[in-house]
Structures are given as C-alpha cells and as structure tokens.
N, C-alpha and C positions, 0 to 999 in steps of 0.2 A: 326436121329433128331439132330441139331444141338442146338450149346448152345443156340442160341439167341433164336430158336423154343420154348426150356423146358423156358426159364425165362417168354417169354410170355403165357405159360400154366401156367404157376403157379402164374403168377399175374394176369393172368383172375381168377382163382380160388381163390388166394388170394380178390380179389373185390366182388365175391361173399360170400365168408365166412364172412368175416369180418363185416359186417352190421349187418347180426344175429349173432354174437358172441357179438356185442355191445351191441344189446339191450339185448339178453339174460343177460349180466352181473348187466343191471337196473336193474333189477326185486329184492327184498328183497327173501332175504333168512329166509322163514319162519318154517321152519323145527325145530323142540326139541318140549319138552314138556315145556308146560306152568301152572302157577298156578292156581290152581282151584279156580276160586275165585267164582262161582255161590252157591258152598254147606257149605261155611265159613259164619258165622255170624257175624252180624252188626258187625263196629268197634273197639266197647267198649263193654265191659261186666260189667253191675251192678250187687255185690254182697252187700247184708243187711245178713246181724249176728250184735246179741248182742247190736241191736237200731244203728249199725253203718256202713255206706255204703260207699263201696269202688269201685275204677272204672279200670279194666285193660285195658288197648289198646293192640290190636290186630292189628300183621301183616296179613294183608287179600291177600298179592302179589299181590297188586295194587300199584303202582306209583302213588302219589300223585304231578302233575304238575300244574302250572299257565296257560300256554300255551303250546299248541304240536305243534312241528311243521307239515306242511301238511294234519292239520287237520278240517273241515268244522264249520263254526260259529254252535252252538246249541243252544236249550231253555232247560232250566226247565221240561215243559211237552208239551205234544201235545196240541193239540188247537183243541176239540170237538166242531161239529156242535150244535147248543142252544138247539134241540129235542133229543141229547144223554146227552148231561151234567147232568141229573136226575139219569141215568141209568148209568154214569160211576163213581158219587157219592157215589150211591148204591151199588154198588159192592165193590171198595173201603173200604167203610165202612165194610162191611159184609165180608169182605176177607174170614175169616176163614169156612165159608157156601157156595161163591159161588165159589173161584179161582181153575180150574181144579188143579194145581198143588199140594194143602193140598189133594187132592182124588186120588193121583199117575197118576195124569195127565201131559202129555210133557209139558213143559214149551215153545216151539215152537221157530218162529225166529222173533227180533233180541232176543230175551230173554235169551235165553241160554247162551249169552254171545259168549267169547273167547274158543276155543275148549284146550282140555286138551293138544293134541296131533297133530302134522300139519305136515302133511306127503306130501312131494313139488315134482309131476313125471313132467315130459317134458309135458304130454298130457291133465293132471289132477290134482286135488289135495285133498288130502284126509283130514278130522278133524275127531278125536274119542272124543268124549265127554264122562263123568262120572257124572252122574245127580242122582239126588234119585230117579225118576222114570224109571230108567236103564239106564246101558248102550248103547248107540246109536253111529251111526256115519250118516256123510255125505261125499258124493262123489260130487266135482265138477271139471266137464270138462273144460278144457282151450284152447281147441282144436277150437275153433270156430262155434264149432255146436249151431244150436238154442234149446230152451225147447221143452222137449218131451211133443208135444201134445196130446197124449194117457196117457198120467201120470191122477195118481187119486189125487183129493186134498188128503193133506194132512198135518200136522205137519208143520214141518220143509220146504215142498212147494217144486219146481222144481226149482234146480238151477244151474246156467252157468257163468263162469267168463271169466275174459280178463285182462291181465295186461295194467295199464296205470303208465307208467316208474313202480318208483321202488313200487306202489301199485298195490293187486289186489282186482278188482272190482269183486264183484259179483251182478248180480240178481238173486232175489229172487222173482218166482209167484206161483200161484196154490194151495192156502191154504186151509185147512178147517176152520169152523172158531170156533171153539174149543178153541181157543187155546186165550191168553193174547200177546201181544206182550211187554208188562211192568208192571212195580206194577201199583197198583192205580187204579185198572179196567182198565187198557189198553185194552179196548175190538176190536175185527176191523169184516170187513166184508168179503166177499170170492174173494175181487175185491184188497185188498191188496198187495202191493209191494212193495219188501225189497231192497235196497242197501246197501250190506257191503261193507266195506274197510279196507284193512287188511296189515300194514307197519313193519317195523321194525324202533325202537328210539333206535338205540345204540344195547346193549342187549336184549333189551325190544320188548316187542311184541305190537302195536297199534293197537285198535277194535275198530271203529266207523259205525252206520248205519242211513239210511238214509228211514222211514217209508211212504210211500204215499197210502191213502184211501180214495179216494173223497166221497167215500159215507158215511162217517161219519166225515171224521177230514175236517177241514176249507181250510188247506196248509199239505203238507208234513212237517214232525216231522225229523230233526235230533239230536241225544240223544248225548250227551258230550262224547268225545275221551274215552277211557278206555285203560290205559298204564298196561300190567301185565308183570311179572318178569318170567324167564325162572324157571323153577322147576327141581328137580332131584327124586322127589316123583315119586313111579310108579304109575301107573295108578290100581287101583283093579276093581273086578267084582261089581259092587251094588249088596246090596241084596235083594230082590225080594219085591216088595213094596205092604205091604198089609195094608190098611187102616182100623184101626179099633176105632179110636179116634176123628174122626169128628163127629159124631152125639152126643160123649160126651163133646166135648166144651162147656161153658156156656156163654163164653162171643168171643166176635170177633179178635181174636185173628190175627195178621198179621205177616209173620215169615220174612219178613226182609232180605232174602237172595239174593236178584240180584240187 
C-alpha cells in the first residue's frame, strides 16, 4: 500500500469519525450527583419561643436565577379546563387528606424533580432518586427506540430520550393516574405527557418540563427552569414508609416540599 493509499484511508475514516465525535462532544455532561432538593423544606423556617419569632433561610441547592439560559418561557400554574377548577381547588385545599404523596404515594413525573443521581451510558441514561416514599430509579434509552407498548401505566410512565445539541429531551407517556404532577392538586388524566429537558449551567444542573393533558388542562403547562447545585452528599436507603399520621391531622396541613 502506498503512502498516498493509507492518507486516503485515513481521511475517509477521518470524515466519518469526525461528525459523530462533534456532535457527541454537544451533548452536556450530566453525570454527578445533584442536590436533593425534592425532601428539603420550604425556604425559611419560622421559629416562635418566648412570644418571639425568628426566621432562618435555608440553602435548598437551588440556584436562584432571573433568566436561564436555553430555557422555555413558563407560567405560574397550569391552566384547568372551567369543569376541573372546583376539583383541583379542592384537593389543594384538602392536601393533607387527598395528596397520594402524605400516604407514601410516588410523587410521579414532572414532580419528582431533578434525580439525585445521573448516570450518562452511550445507549442510555440512568437517574436514581431518594424520595420518602422510597428509593426509585429511572431508565432512559437514547438509542432511538420508540415506547414500549406492552408497558403497564404507571408512576413515573414510559420514557425515551434524544439529544437536541447540548440538551436532553425526554418523553414521557403511559401513566397511571395516581399520581399529581405538582402542588396545588395538579391532578391529570391517563392521556398525559411529559417533556423533560435536562442541561448543564456552568456546574449546575438545569430541570425544566413541559406537561400536555388535553383532557383536562386548556394548553400544555411548562413549570419554571429549576437550576440545582452538584452535591457531594451520598445518596442513603429511605426508610420504609409507613403512614400512620394521616387520619390524625386535624387541620389541612400542606408540606411544601417540591
């Protein structure tokens, strides 16, 4: 084989490498462990002693930002069809009697938040979460396969990603409907479907999704970016969640956690 032979093998090879090695290098590198910010409460913590009330602020390992970049306008809250708004008042209200989650119920998807844990394969990509109603994980493909349609509703639903540059997309279908997708009675129906989007800001990990329900919300819901801080905390086992404190509430208690 001659020289000029091997140059041109190896610039053919070089022009094939070289395009998936670019885009591969888009992609954010989502890997470490992130803060738990799903099982940290509110903010601020009010303490009363002695007729006098004092206020700590709390790091929750959220970024507090104006704007992120590469991230989708949001609202406030979703936008119930006029024959739910009664029913998602009421729950709401009643949090502490009807949210599966005070009964060691999943908390589901987008709800759960940012996963503790983000484990990035070539084919796949892994989240372990730490919730109080247990430890859980999710698996999702990036290989281009479609949703498994033998899958059973569930929780957390069937889900499949794709990188678009340096984010990845996920969908999310296939729910049960159990489950809240946000405070406030976020309730939805079995026809629900999720879009995450999942970046890196610097060190930071960004969490934003994107809710669509025609059968009850007006327009698709997307909920305000969520910037969290890398963690060095391990992750532990939850311990086994046993409810014995809800039928002793007396008033409507809301716990404030997501």
């Amino acid at each position: 084989m001659t020289m000029k032979h091997s140059f041109i093998i190896y610039l053919a090879i070089a022009v094939l490498i070289l395009p998936a090695a670019a885009v591969a290098q888009t992609h954010s590198d989502l890997n470490g462990t992130w803060a738990n910010v799903a099982a940290l409460p509110p903010d601020a913590l009010t303490r009363q002693a002695g007729g006098a009330v004092s206020k700590t602020t709390l790091d929750r390992g959220v970024v507090r930002l104006d704007t992120v970049p590469g991230a989708l306008p949001s609202t406030r809250a979703p936008s119930y069809k006029s024959e739910f708004q009664a029913k998602v008042k009421y729950l709401a209200d009643n949090e502490s009697k009807t949210d599966p989650v005070f009964y060691c119920g999943r908390p589901g998807v987008p709800r759960i938040g940012t996963p503790r844990r983000v484990i990035q394969l070539p084919n796949e990509v892994v989240f372990l979460y730490e919730d109080i109603s247990g430890n859980t994980f999710r698996i999702i493909p990036t290989d281009g396969r479609p949703h498994n349609k033998n899958a059973n509703p569930s929780d957390y639903g069937d889900s499949v990603g794709h990188w678009e540059a340096d984010k990845l997309v996920i969908d999310v279908n296939n729910f049960s409907e159990d489950t809240w997708f946000g405070e406030e009675g976020y309730f939805h129906s079995d026809t629900m479907q999720v879009t995450e989007r999942l970046w890196r800001a610097g060190e930071n990990l960004v969490y934003q999704a994107t809710v669509n329900d025609p059968k009850v919300l007006t327009a698709p819901w997307t909920m305000a970016p969520r910037v969290v801080k890398p963690s060095t905390d391990p992750i532990e086992e939850s311990p086994r969640c046993i409810e014995t404190d809800g039928a002793r509430l007396l008033n409507n208690d809301h716990h404030q956690q997501r």
